[in-house]
Residue frames as qw, qx, qy, qz and C-alpha x, y, z in Angstrom:
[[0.000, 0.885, 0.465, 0.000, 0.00, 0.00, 0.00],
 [0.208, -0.878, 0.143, 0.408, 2.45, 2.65, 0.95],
 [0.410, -0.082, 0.490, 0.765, 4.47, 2.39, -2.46],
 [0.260, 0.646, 0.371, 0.614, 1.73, 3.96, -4.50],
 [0.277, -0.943, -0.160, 0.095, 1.17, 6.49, -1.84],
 [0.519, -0.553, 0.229, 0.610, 4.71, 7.11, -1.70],
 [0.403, 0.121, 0.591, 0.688, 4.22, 7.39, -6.10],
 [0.117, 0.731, 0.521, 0.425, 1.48, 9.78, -5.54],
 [0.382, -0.846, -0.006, 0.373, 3.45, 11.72, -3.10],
 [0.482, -0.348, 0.483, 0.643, 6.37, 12.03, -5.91],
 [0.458, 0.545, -0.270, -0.648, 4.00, 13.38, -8.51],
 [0.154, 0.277, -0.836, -0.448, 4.33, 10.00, -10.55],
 [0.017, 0.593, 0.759, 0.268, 0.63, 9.91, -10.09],
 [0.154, 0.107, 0.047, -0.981, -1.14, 13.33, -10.78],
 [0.145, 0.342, 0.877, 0.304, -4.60, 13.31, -10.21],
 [0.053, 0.923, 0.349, -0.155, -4.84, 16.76, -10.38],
 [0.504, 0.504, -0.104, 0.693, -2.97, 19.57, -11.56],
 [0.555, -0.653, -0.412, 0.311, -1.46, 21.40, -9.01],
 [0.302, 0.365, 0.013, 0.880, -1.71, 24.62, -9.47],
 [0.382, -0.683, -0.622, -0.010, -3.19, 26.34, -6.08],
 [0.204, -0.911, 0.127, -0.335, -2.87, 29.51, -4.15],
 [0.711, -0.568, 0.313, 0.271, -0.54, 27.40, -1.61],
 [0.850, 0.282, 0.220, 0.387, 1.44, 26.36, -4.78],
 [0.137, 0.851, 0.068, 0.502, 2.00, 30.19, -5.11],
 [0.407, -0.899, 0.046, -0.156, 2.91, 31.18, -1.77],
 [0.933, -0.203, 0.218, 0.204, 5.40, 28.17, -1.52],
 [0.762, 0.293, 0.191, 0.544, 7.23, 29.48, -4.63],
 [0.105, -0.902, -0.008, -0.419, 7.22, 32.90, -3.52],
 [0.868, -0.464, 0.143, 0.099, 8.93, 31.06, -0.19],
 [0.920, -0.046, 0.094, 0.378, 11.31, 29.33, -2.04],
 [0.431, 0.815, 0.045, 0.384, 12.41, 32.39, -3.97],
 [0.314, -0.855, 0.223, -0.346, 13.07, 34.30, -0.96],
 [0.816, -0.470, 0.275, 0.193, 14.89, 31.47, 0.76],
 [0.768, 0.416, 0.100, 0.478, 17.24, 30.95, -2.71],
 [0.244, 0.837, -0.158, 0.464, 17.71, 34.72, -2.54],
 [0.208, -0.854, 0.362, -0.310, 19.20, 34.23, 1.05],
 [0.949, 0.114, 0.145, 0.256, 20.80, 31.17, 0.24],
 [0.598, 0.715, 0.112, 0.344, 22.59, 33.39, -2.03],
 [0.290, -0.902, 0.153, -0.279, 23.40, 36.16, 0.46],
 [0.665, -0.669, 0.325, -0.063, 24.77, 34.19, 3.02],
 [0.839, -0.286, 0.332, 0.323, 27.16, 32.05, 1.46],
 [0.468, 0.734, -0.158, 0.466, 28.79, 35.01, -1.05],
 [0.147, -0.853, 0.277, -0.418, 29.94, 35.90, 2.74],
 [0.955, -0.156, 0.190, -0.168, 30.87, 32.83, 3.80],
 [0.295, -0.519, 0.784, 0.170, 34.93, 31.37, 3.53],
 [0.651, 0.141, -0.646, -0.373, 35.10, 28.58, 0.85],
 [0.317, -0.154, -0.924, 0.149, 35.37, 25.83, 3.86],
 [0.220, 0.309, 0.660, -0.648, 32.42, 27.40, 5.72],
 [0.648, 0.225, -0.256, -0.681, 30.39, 27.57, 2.29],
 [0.463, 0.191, -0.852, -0.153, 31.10, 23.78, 1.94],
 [0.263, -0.060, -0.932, 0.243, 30.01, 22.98, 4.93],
 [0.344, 0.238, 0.375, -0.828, 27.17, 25.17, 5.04],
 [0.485, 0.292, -0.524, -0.637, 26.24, 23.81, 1.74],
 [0.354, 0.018, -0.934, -0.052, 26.39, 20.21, 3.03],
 [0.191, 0.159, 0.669, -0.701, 23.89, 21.32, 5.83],
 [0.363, 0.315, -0.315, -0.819, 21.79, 22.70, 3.35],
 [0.534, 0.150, -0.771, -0.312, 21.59, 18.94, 1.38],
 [0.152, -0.160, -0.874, 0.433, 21.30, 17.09, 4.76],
 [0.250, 0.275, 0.570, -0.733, 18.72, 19.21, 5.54],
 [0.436, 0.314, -0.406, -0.739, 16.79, 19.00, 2.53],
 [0.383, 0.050, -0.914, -0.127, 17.29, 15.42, 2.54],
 [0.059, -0.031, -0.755, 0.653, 15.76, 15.39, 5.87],
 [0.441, 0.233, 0.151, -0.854, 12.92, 17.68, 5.35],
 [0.473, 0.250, -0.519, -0.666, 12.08, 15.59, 2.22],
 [0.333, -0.172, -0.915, 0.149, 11.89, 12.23, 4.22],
 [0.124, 0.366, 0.525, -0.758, 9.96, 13.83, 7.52],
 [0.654, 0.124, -0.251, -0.703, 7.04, 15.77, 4.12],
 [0.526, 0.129, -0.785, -0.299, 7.00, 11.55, 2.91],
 [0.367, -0.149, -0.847, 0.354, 6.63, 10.12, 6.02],
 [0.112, 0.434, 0.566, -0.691, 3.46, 12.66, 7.25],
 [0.393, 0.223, -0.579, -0.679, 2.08, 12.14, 3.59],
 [0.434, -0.060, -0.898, -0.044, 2.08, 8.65, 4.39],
 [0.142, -0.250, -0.792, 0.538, 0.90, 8.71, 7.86],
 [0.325, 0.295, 0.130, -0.889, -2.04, 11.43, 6.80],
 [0.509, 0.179, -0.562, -0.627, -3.04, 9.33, 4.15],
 [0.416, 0.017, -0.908, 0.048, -3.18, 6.47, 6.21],
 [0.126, 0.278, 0.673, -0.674, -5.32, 7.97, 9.08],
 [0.429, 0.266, -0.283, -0.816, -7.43, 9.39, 6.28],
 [0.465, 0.114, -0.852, -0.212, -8.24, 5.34, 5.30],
 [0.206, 0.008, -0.886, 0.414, -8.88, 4.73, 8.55],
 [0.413, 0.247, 0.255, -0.839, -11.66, 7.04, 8.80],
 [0.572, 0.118, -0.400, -0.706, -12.96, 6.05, 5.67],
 [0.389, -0.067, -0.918, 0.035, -12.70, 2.27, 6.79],
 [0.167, -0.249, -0.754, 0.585, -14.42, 2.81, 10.18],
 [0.368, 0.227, -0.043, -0.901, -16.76, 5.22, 8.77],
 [0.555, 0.128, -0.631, -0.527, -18.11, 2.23, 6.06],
 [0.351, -0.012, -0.890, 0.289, -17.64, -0.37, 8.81],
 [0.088, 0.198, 0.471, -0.855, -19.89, 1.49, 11.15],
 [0.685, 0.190, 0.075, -0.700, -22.79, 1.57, 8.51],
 [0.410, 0.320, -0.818, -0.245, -22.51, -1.75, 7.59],
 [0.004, -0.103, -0.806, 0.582, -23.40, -2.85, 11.52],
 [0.211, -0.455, -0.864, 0.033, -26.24, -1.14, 11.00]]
């Protein structure tokens, strides 16, 4: 179960286009973070860019696992209603 969820959390099922006010704010976000991305490590030694940079990736990586993993777990509580919701008229 949790592989397609994990393929419709990676966009490699789209059953919508996602194009939403959040979608907007987010990139508006990202912009703003890039631009002080930018900032901080023009000021930044080359071995303290490197190793800010590698935070950067780590953290990214991080963030991106922690989004997948409260996809999953939202989607799954989300089931659960529905199950217990059908189950419940089913009794009666």
């Amino acid at each position: 179960m949790s592989n397609i969820i994990e393929e419709l959390y990676y966009g490699n099922i789209e059953p919508q286009s996602l194009s939403s006010e959040l979608s907007v704010k987010l990139n508006k976000k990202l912009i703003t973070l890039t631009e002080k991305e930018d900032q901080l490590t023009a000021k930044l030694t080359n071995e303290n860019k490197e190793l800010f940079l590698d935070y950067v990736n780590t953290y990214n990586k991080f963030l991106s696992l922690s989004n997948s993993d409260s996809f999953i777990s939202g989607f799954r509580l989300g089931a659960k209603f529905i199950y217990d919701t059908f189950n419940e008229s089913l009794k009666g």
